[in-house]
C-alpha positions, 0 to 999 in steps of 0.5 A: 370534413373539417369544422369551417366546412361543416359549419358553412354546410349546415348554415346553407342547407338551413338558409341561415346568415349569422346575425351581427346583432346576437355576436353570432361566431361559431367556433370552427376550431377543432382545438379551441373546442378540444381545449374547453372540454379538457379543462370543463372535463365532464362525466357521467355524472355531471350536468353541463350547461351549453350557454349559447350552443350555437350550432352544436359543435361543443355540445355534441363532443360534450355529449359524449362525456357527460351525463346531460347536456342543457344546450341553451339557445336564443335564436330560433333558427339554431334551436332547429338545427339543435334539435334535428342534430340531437334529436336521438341523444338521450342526453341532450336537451334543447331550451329555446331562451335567454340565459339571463332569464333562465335559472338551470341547475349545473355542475360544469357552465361552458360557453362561446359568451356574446360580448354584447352580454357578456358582464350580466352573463358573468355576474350571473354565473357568479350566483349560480352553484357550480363545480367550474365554467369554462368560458370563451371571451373577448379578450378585452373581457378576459383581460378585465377578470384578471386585472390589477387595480389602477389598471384601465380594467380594473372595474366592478366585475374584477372585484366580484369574480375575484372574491368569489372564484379563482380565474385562470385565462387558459388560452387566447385564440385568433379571429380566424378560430370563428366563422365569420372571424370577429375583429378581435381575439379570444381567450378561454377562461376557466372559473373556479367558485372558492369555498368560502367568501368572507363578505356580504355578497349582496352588501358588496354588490352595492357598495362596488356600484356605488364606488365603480360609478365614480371609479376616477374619484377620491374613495372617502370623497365617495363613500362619505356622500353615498352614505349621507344621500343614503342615510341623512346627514347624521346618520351618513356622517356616523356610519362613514366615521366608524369606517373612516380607518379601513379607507386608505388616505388619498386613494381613488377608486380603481386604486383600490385593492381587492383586500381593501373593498372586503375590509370597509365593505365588513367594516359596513357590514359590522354597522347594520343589524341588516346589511342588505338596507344598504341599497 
């Protein structure tokens, strides 16, 4: 039996209709399933994280690579499925919940991400500990991790992965790979944390709010009024002249390279005894 008929079998014997609201497309592509285990390339002695297990069809073939499998699901009726079809694996364990209020410990993240929360999920899975994610996207999403600045993508999201991993897009798979198919294309991501980042994390989370909030605008134009609404006249006026030479002339936002955001966001970062007031 292949994965579109196993798949429509165990949505009728369960009763279940997939829910539009939740981005409900499981994956009936053997290939695209192989594809995330290759690159997620578990072992015994790893816990992989299943974001959005769906019915199961990548969390049984990780099984058996891994040393633990945490399938976590939202929906209660997949949850059922779930747990009968793993219910003798040893190694599997079934969390009924939201990913983004949950905090689990793993060395590999793969999932089918929904795209109605795929950026909180990303960010998310940016602060987690993590060996490497291998992530299925919409593609629009994928295109938004590797975009260049002055690019329509070229957003918040792009900067802060890209300062904390390598992203790599493996792959892109047609609507046809899911049931029921999506109207668009996805593409497999594989996310790699670099060892070392060189900026306040939370410093620049705040800065990229404040610069992607007004991404059409000139940058000095925005950092100078943020700092003064921020800090007071004085105070916003001195902090914005010690950082004024890391601003490139005339740029506006999505223009800005990454480089260029590290540079003024430890500029600021060498302006405050705690950087974490910039909020």
């Amino acid at each position: 039996m292949d994965l579109l008929q196993e798949t429509l079998r165990t949505l009728r014997v369960y009763g279940i209709k997939p829910r539009k609201r939740l981005s409900q497309n499981f994956v009936v592509d053997k290939r695209l399933v192989e594809t995330i285990v290759s690159y997620a390339s578990p072992s015994i002695n790893d816990d992989v994280l299943d974001v959005g297990a769906g019915l199961g069809a990548l969390t049984i073939r990780l099984a058996e690579k891994a040393g633990k499998v945490i399938a976590v699901e939202i929906d209660k009726r997949l949850v059922e499925v779930l747990r009968n079809r793993f219910k003798n694996y040893g190694n599997v364990e079934v969390i009924h919940g939201d990913i983004l209020d949950l905090n689990i410990a793993a060395s590999i993240i793969v999932g089918n991400i929904p795209y109605h929360i795929s950026t909180p999920i990303l960010f998310k899975i940016l602060n987690m500990n993590f060996r490497r994610a291998v992530l299925t996207l919409q593609k629009e999403v994928a295109e938004r991790l590797i975009a260049k600045p002055g690019s329509q993508h070229y957003g918040r999201l792009t900067v802060s992965a890209n300062i904390q991993a390598n992203i790599e897009v493996l792959d892109t798979y047609p609507p046809e790979s899911f049931y029921p198919p999506p109207e668009v294309f996805h593409s497999i991501v594989l996310i790699t944390p670099k060892r070392e980042v060189n900026v306040d994390l939370k410093l620049l989370n705040s800065l990229l709010i404040k610069l992607f909030s007004q991404r059409n605008r000139v940058v000095k134009t925005v950092l100078r009024r943020n700092l003064i609404n921020d800090f007071g006249l004085n105070r916003g006026v001195e902090l914005f002249k010690a950082i004024a030479e890391s601003i490139p002339e005339n740029k506006r936002v999505y223009q800005l390279t990454i480089d260029e955001i590290v540079s003024i966001c430890n500029k600021l970062t060498l302006q405050f005894k705690y950087p974490s007031r910039y909020s």
